[in-house]
DSSP file (Angstrom, degrees, kcal/mol; ACC not computed):
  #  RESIDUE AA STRUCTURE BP1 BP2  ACC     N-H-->O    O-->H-N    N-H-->O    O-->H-N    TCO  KAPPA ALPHA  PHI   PSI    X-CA   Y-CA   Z-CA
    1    1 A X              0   0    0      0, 0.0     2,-0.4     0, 0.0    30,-0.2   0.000 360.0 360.0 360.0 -49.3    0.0    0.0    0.0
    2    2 A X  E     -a   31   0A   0     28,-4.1    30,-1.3    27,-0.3     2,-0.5  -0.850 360.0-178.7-109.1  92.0    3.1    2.3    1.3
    3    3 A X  E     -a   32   0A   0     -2,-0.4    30,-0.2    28,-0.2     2,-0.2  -0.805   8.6-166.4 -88.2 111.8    6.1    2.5   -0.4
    4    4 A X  E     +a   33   0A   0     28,-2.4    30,-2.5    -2,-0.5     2,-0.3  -0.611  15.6 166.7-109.3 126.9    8.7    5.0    1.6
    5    5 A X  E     -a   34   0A   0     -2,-0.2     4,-0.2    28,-0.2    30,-0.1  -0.953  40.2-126.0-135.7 155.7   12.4    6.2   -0.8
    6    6 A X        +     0   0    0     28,-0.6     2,-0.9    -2,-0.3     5,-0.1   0.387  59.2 141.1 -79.3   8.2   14.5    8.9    0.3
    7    7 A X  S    S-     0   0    0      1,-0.3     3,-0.1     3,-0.1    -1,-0.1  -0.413  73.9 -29.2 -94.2 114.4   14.3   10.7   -2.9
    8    8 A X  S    S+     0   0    0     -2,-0.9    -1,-0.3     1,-0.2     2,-0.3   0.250  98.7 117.5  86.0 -24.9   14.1   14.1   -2.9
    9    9 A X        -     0   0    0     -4,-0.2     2,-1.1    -3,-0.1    -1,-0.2  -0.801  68.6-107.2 -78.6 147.8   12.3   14.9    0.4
   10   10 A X        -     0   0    0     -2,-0.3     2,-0.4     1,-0.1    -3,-0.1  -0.234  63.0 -75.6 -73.2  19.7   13.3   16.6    3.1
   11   11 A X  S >  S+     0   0    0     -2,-1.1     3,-0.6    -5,-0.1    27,-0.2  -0.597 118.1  81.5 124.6 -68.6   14.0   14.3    5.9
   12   12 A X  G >   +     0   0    0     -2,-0.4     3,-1.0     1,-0.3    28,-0.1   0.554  51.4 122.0 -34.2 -12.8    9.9   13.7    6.7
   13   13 A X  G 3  S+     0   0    0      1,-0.2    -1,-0.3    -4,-0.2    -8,-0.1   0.742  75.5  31.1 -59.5 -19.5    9.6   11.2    4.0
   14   14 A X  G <  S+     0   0    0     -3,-0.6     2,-0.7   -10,-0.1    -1,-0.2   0.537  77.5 131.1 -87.4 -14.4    8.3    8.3    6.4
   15   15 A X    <   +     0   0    0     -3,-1.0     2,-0.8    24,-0.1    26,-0.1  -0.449  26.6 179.2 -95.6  99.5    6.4    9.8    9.3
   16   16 A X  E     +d   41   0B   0     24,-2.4    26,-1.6    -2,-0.7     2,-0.3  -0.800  10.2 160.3 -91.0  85.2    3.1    8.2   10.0
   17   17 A X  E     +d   42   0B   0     -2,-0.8    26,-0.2     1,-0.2    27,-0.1  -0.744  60.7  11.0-114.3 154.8    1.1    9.4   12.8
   18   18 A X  E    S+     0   0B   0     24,-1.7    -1,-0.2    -2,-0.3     2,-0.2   0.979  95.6 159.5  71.0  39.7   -2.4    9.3   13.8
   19   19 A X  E     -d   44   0B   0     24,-1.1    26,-1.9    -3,-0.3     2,-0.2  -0.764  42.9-160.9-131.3 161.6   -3.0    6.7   11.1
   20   20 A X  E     +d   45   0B   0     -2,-0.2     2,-0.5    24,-0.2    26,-0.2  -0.568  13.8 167.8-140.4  89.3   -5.3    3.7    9.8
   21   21 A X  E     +d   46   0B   0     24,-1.5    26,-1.4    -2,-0.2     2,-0.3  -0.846  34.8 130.8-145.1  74.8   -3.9    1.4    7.4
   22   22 A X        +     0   0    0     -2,-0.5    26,-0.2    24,-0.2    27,-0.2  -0.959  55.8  27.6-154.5 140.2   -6.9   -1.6    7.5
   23   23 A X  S    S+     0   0    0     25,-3.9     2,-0.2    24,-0.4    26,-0.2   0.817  82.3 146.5  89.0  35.1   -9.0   -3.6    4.8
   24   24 A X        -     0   0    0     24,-0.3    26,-0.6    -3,-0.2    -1,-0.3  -0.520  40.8-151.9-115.2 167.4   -6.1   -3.1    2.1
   25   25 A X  E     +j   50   0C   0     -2,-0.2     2,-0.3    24,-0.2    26,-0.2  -0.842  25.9 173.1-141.1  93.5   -5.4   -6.0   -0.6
   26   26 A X  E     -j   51   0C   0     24,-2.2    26,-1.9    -2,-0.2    27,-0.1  -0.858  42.7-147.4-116.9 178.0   -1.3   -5.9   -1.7
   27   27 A X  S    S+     0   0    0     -2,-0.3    -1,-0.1    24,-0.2    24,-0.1   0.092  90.5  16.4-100.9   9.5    0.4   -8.2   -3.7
   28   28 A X  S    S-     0   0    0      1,-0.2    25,-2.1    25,-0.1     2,-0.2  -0.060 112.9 -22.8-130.2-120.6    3.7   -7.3   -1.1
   29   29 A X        -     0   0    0     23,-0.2   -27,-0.3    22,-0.1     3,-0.2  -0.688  52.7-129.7-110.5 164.1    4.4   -5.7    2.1
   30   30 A X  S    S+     0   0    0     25,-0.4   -28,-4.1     1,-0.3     2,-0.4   0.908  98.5  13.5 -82.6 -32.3    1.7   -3.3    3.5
   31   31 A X  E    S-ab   2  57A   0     25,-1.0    27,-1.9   -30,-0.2    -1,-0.3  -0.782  74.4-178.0-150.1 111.2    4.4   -0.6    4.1
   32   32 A X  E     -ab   3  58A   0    -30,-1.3   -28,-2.4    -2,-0.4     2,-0.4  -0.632  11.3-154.5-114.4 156.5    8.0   -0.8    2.7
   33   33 A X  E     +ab   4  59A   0     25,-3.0    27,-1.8    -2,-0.3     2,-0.2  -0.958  27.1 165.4-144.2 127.1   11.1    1.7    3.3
   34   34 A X  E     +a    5   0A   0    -30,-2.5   -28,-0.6    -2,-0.4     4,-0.1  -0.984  39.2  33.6-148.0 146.7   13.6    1.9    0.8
   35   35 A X  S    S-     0   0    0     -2,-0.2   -30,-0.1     1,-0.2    -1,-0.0   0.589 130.7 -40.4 133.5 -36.1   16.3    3.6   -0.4
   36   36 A X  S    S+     0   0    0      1,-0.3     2,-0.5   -31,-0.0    -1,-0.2   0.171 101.2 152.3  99.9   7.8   18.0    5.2    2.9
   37   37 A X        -     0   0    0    -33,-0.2    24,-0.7   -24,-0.1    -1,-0.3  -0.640  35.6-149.1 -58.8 117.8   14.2    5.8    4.1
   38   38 A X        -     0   0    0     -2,-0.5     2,-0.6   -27,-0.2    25,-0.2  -0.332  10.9-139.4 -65.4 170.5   13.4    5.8    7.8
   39   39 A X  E     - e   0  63B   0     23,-1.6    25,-3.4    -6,-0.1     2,-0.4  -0.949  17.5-173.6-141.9 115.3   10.3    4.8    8.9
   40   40 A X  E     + e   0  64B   0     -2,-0.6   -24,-2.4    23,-0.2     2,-0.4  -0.788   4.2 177.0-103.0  91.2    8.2    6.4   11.6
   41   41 A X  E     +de  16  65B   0     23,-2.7    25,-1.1    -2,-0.4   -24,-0.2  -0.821  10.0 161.1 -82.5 142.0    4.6    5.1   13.2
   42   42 A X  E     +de  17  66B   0    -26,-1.6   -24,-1.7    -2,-0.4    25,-0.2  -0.606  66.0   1.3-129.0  92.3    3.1    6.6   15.7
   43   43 A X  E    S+     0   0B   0     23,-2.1   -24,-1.1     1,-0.2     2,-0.4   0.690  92.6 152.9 106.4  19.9   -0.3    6.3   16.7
   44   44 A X  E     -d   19   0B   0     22,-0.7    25,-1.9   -26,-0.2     2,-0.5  -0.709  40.6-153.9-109.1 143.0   -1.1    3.8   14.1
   45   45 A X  E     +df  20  69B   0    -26,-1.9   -24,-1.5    -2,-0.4     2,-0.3  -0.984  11.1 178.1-127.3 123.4   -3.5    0.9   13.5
   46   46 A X  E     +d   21   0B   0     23,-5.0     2,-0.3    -2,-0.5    25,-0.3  -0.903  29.2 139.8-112.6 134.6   -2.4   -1.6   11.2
   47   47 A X        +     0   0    0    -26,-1.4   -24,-0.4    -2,-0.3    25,-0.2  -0.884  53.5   7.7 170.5 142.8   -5.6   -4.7   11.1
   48   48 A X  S    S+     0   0    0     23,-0.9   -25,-3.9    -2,-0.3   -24,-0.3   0.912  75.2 143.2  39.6  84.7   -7.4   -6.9    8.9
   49   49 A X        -     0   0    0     22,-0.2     2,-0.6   -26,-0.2    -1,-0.2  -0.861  50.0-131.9-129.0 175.1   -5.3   -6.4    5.6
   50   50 A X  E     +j   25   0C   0    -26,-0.6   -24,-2.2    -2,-0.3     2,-0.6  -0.952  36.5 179.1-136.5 106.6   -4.7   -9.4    3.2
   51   51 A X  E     -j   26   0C   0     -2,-0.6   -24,-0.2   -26,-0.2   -22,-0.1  -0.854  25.2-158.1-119.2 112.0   -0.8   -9.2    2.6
   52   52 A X  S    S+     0   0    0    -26,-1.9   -23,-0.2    -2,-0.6     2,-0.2   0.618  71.0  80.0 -94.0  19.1    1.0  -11.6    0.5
   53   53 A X  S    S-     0   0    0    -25,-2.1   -25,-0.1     2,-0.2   -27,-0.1  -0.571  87.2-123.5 -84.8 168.4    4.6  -11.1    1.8
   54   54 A X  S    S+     0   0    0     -2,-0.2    22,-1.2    21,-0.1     2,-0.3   0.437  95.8  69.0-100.9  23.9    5.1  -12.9    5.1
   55   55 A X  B     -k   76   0D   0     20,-0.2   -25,-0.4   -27,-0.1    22,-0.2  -0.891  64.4-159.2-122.2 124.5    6.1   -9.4    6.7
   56   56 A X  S    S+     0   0    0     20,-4.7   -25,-1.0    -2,-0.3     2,-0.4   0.742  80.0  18.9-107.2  14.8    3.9   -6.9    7.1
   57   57 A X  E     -b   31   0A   0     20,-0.5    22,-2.6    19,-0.3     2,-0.5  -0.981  63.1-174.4-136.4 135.0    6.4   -3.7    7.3
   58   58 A X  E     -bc  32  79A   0    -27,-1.9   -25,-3.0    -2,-0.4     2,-0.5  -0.919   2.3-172.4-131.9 118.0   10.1   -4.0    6.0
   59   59 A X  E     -bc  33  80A   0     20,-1.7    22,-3.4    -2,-0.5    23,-0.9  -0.824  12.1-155.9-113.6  94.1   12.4   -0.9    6.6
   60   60 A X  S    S+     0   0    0    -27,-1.8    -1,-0.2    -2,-0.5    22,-0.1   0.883  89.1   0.1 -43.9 -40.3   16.0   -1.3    4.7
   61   61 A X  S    S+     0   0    0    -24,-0.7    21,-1.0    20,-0.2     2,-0.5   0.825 123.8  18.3-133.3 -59.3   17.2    0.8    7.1
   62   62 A X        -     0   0    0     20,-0.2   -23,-1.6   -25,-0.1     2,-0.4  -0.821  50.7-176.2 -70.5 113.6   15.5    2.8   10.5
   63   63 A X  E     +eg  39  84B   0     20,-3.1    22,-1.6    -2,-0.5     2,-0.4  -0.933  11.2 171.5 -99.3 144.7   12.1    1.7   12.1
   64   64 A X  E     +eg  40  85B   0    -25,-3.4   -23,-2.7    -2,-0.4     2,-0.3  -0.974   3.0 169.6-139.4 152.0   10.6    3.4   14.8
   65   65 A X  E     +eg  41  86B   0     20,-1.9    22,-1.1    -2,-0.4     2,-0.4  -0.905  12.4 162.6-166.3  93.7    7.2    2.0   15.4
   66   66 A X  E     +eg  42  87B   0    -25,-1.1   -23,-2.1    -2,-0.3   -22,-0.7  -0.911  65.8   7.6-138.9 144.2    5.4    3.6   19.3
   67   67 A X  S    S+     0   0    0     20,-3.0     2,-0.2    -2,-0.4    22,-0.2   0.680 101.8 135.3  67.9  19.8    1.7    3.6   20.5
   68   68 A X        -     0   0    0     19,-0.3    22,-2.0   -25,-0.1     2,-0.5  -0.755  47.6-150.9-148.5 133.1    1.0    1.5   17.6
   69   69 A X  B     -fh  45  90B   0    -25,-1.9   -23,-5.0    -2,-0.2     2,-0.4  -0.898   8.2-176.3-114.2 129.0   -1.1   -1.7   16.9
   70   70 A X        +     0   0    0     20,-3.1    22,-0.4    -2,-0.5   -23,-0.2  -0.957   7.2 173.7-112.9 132.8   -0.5   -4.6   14.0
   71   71 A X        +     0   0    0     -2,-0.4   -23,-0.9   -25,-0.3     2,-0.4  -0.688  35.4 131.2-120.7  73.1   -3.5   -7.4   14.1
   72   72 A X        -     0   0    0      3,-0.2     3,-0.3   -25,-0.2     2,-0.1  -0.856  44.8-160.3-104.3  85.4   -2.2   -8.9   11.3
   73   73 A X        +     0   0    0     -2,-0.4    -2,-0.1     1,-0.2     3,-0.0  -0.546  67.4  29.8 -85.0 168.2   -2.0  -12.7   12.1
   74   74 A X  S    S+     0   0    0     -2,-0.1     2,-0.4    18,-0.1    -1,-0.2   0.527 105.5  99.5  64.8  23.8    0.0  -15.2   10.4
   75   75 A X  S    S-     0   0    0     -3,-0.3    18,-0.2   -20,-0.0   -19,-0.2  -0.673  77.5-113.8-159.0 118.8    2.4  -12.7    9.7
   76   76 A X  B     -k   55   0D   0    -22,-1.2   -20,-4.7    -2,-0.4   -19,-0.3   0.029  29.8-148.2 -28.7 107.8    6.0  -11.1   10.8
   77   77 A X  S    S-     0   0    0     16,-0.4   -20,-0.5   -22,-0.2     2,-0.3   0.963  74.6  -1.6 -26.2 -73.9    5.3   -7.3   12.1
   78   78 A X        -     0   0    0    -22,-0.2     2,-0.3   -23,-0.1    -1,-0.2  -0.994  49.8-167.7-167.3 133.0    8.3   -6.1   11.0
   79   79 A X  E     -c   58   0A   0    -22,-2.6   -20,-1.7    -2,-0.3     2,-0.4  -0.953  31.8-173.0-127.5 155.0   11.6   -7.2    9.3
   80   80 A X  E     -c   59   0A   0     -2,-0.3   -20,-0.2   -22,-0.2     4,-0.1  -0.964  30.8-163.1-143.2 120.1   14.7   -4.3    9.6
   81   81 A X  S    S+     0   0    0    -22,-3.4   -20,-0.2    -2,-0.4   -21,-0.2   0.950  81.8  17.9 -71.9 -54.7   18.1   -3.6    8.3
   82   82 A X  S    S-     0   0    0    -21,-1.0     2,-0.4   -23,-0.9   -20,-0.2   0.535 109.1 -19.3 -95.5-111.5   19.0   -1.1   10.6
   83   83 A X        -     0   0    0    -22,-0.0   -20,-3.1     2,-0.0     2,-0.5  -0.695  50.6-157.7-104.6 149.4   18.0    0.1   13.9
   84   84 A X  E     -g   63   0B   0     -2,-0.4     2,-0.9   -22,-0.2   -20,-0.2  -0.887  15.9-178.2-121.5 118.1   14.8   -0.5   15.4
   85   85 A X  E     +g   64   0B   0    -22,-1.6   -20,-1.9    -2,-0.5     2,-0.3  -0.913  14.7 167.4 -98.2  97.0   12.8    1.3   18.1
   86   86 A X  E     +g   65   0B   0     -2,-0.9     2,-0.3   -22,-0.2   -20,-0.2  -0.979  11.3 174.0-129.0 126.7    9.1   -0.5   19.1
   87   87 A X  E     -g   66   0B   0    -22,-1.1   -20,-3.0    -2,-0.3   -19,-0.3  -0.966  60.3  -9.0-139.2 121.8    7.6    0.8   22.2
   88   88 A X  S    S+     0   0    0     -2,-0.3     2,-0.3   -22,-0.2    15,-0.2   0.974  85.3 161.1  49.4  58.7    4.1    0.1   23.8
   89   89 A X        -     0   0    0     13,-0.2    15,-3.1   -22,-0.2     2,-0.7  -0.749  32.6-157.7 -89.9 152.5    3.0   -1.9   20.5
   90   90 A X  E     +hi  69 104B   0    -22,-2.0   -20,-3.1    -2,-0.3     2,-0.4  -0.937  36.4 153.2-128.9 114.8    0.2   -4.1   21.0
   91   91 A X  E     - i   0 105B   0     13,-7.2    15,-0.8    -2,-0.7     3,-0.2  -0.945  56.2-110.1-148.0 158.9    0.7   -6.7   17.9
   92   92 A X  S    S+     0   0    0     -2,-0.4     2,-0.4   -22,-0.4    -1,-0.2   0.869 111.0   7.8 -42.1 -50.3    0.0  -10.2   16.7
   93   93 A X        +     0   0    0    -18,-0.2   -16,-0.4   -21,-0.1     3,-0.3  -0.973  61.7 168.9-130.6 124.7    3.5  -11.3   16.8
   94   94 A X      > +     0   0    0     -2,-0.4     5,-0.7    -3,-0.2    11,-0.1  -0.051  60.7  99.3-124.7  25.5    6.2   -8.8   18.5
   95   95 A X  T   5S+     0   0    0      3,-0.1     3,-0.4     2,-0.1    -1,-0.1   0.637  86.7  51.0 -55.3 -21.2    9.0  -11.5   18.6
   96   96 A X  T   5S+     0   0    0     -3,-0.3    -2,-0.1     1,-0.2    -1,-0.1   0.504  99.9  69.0-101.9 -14.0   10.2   -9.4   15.0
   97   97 A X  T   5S-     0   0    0      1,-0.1   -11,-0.2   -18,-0.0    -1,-0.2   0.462 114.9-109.2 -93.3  14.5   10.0   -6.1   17.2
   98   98 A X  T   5 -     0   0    0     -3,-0.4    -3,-0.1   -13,-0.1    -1,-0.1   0.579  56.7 -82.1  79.1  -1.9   13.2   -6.9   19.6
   99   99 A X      < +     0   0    0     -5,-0.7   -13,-0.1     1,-0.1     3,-0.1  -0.372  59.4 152.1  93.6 169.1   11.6   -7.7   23.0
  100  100 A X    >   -     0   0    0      3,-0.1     3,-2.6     1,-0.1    -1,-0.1   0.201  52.7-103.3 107.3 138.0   10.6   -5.8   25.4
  101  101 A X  T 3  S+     0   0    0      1,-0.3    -1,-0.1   -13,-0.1   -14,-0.1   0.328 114.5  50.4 -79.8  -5.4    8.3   -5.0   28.4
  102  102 A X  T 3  S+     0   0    0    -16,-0.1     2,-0.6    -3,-0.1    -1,-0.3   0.205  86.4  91.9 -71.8   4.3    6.2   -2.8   26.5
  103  103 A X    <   -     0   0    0     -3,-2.6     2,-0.6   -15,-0.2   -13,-0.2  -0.813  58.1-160.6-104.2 128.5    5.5   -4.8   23.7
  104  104 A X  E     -i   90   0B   0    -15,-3.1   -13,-7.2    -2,-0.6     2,-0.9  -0.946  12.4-155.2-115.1 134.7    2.1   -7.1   23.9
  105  105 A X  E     +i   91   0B   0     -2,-0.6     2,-0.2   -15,-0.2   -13,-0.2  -0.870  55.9 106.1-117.4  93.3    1.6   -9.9   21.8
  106  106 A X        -     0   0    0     -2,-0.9     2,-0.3   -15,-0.8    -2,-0.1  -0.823  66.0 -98.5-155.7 176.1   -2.3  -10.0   21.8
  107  107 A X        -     0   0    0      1,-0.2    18,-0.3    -2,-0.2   -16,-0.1  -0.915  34.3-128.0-105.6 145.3   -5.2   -9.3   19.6
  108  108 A X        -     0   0    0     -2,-0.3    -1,-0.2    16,-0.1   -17,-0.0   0.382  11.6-124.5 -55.0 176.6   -6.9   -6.5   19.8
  109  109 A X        -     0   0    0      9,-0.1    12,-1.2    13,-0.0    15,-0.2   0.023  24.3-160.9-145.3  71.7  -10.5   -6.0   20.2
  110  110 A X  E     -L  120   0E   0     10,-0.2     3,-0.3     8,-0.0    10,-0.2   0.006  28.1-132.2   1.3 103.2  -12.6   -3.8   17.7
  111  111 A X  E    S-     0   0E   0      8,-3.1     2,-0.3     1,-0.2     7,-0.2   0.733  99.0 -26.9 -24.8 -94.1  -16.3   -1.9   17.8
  112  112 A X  E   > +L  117   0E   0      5,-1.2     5,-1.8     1,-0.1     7,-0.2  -0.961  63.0 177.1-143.4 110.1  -17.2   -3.6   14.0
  113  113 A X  T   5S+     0   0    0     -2,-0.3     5,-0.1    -3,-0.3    -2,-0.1   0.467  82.0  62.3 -83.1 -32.7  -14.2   -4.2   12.1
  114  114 A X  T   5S+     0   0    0      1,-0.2    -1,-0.1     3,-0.1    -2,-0.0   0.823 106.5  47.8 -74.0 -25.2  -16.5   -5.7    9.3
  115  115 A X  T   5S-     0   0    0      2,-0.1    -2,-0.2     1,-0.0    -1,-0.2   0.678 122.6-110.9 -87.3  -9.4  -18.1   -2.2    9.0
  116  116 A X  T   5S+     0   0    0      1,-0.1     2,-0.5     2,-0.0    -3,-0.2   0.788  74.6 141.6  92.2  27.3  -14.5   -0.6    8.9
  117  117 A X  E   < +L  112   0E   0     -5,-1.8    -5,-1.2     1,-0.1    -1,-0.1  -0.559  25.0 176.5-116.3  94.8  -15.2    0.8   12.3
  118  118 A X  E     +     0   0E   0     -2,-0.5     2,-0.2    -7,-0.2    -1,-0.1   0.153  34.1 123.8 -65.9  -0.7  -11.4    0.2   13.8
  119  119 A X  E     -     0   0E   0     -7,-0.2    -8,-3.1     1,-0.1     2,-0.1  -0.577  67.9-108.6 -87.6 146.3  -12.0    2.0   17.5
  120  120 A X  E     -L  110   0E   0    -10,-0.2     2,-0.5    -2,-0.2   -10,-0.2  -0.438  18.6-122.5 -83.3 152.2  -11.3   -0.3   20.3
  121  121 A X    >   -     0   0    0    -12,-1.2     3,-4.9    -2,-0.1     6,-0.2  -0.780  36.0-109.3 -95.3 120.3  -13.9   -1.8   22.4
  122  122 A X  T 3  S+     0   0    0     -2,-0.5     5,-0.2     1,-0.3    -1,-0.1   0.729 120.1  60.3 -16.3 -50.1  -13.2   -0.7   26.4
  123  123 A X  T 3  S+     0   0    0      2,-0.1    -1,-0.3   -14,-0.1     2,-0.2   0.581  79.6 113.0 -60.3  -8.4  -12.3   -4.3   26.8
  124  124 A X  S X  S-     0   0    0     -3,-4.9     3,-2.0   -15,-0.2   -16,-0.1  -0.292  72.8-129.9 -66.6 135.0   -9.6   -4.3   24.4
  125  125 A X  T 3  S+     0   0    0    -18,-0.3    -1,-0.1     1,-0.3   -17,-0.1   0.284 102.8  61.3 -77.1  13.5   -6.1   -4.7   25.6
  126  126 A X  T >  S+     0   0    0    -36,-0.1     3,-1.2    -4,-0.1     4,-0.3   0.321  73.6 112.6-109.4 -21.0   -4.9   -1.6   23.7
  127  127 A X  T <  S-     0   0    0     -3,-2.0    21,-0.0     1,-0.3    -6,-0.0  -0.400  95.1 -10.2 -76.7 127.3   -7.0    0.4   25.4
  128  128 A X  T 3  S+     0   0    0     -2,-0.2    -1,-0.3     1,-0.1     3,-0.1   0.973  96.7 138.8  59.3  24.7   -4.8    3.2   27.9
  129  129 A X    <   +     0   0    0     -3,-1.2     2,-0.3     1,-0.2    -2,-0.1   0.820  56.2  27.9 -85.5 -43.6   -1.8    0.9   26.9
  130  130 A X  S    S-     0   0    0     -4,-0.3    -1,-0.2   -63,-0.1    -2,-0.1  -0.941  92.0 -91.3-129.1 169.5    0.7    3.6   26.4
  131  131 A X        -     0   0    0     -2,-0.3     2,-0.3     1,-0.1    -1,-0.1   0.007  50.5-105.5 -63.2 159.4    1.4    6.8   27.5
  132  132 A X        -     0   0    0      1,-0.1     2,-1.4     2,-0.0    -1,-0.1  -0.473  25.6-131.7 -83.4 147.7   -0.3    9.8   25.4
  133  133 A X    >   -     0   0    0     -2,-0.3     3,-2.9     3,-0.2    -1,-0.1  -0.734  12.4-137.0 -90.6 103.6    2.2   11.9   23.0
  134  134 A X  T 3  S+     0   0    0     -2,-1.4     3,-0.1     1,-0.2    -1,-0.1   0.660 104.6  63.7 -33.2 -18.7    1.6   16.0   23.5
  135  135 A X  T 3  S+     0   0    0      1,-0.2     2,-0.6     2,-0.0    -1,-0.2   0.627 101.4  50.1 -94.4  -8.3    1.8   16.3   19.7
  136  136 A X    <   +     0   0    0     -3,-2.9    -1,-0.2     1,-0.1    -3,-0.2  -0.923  59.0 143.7-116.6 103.3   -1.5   14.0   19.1
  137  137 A X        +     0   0    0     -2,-0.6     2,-0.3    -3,-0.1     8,-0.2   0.033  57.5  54.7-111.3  31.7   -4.3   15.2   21.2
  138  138 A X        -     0   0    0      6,-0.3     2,-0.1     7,-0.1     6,-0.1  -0.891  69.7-149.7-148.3 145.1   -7.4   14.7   18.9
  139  139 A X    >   -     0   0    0     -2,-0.3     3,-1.1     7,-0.0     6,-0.1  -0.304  52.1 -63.1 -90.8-159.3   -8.4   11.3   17.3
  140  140 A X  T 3  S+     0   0    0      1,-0.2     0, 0.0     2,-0.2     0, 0.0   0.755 138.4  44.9 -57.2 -42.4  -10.1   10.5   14.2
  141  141 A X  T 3  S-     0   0    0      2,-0.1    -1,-0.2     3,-0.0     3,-0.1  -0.370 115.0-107.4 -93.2  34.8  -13.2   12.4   15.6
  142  142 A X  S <  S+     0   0    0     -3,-1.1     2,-0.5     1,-0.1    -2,-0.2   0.589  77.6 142.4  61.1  -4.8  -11.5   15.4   17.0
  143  143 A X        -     0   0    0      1,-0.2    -1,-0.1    -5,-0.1    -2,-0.1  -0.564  69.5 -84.9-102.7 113.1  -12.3   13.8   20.3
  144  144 A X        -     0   0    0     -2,-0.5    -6,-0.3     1,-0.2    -1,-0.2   0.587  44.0-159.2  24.3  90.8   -9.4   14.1   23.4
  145  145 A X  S    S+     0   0    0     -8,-0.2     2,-1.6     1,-0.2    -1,-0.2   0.890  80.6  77.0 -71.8 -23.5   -6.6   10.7   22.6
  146  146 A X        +     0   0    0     -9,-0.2     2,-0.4   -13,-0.1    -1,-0.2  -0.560  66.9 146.8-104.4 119.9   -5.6   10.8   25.7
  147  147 A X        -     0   0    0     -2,-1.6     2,-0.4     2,-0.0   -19,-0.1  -0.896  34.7-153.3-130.4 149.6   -8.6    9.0   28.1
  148  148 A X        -     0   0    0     -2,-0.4    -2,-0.0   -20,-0.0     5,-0.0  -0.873  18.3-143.0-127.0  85.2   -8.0    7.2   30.8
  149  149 A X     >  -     0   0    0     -2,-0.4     4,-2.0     1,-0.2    -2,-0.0  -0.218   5.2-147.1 -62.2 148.9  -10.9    4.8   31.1
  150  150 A X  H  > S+     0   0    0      1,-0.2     4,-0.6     2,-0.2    -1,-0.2   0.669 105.1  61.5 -86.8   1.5  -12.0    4.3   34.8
  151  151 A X  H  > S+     0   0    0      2,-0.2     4,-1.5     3,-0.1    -1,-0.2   0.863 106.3  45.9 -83.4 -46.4  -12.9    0.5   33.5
  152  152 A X  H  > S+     0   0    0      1,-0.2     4,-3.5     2,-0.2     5,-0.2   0.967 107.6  62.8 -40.4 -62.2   -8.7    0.0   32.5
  153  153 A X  H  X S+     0   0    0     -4,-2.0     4,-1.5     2,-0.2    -1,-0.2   0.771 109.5  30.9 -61.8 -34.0   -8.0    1.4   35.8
  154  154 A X  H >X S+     0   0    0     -4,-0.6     4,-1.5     2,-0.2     3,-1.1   0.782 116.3  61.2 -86.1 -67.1   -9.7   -1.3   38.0
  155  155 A X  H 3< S+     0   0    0     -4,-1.5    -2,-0.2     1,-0.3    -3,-0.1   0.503 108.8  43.4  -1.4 -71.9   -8.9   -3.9   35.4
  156  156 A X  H >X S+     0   0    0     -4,-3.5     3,-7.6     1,-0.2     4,-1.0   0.977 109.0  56.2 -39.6 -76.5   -5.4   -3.1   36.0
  157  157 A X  H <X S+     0   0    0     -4,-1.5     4,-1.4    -3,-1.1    -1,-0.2   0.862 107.7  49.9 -12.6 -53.5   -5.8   -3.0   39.8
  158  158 A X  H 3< S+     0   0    0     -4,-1.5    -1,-0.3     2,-0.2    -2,-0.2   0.551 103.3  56.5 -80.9   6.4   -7.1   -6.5   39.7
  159  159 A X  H <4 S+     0   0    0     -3,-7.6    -2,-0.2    -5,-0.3    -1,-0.1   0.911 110.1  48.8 -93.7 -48.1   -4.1   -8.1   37.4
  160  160 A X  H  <        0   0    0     -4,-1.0    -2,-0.2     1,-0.4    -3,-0.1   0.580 360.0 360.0 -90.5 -13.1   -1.3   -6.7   40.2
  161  161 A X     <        0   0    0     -4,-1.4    -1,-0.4     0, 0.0    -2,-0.1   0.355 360.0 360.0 -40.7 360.0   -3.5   -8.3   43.2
């Protein structure tokens, strides 16, 4: 769907925030960097795309990939040449994404995904999963990103009992 080259832009050429990448049909990878392109997500929901590479992002050389949810199963997150930076992803497989104590290897859970409506359902394990970035403070619907549901908050409560 996204193919990322360094040519001729100013430095921005990769930088995805605030984004929704779902219901796509490619014949590759959903989102390639090539070229000496970085690749930046932030804020992103990657879910129910039909990809025939067995990757669904490849970055020859920088990924950085925060706040950000992949429900792609059966399929590698993300394979990297250079360096990679994944923080508080919530993804089908995060074994590709380096490790880490932010990283959830879960599914998601979706209002109506068959009507192409991609907002998580309170009960969703994405929900209040990472801390909010000062430069995104609206969703899709203008509405506050950063909520702190009081339903997360006991959830939580009741895992560390």
């Amino acid at each position: 769907a996204v193919r990322v080259t360094d040519e001729g832009f100013d430095g921005n050429e990769g930088d995805f925030r605030n984004c929704l990448l779902a219901d796509n049909v490619v014949s590759g990878r959903l989102l390639q960097a090539v070229d000496g392109a970085d690749l930046r997500l932030d804020h992103c929901t990657i879910a129910n795309n039909t990809i025939a590479a067995a990757d669904v992002i490849a970055a020859e050389d920088a990924l950085v990939l925060r706040r950000s949810i992949i429900d792609q199963p059966d399929r590698t997150s993300a394979t990297v040449g250079g360096s990679l930076v994944a923080e508080h992803v919530l993804a089908t497989e995060v074994a590709s994404l380096g490790g880490g104590a932010s990283l959830v290897q879960e599914r998601p859970r979706f209002v109506d995904p068959a009507a192409g409506n991609y907002r998580q359902l309170a009960a969703s394990r994405g929900v209040d999963f990472a801390p909010p970035d000062p430069a995104i403070t609206q969703d899709f619907d203008r509405a506050p990103r950063p909520v702190d549901l009081v339903v997360v908050q006991l959830r939580r409560r009741a895992r560390r009992r």
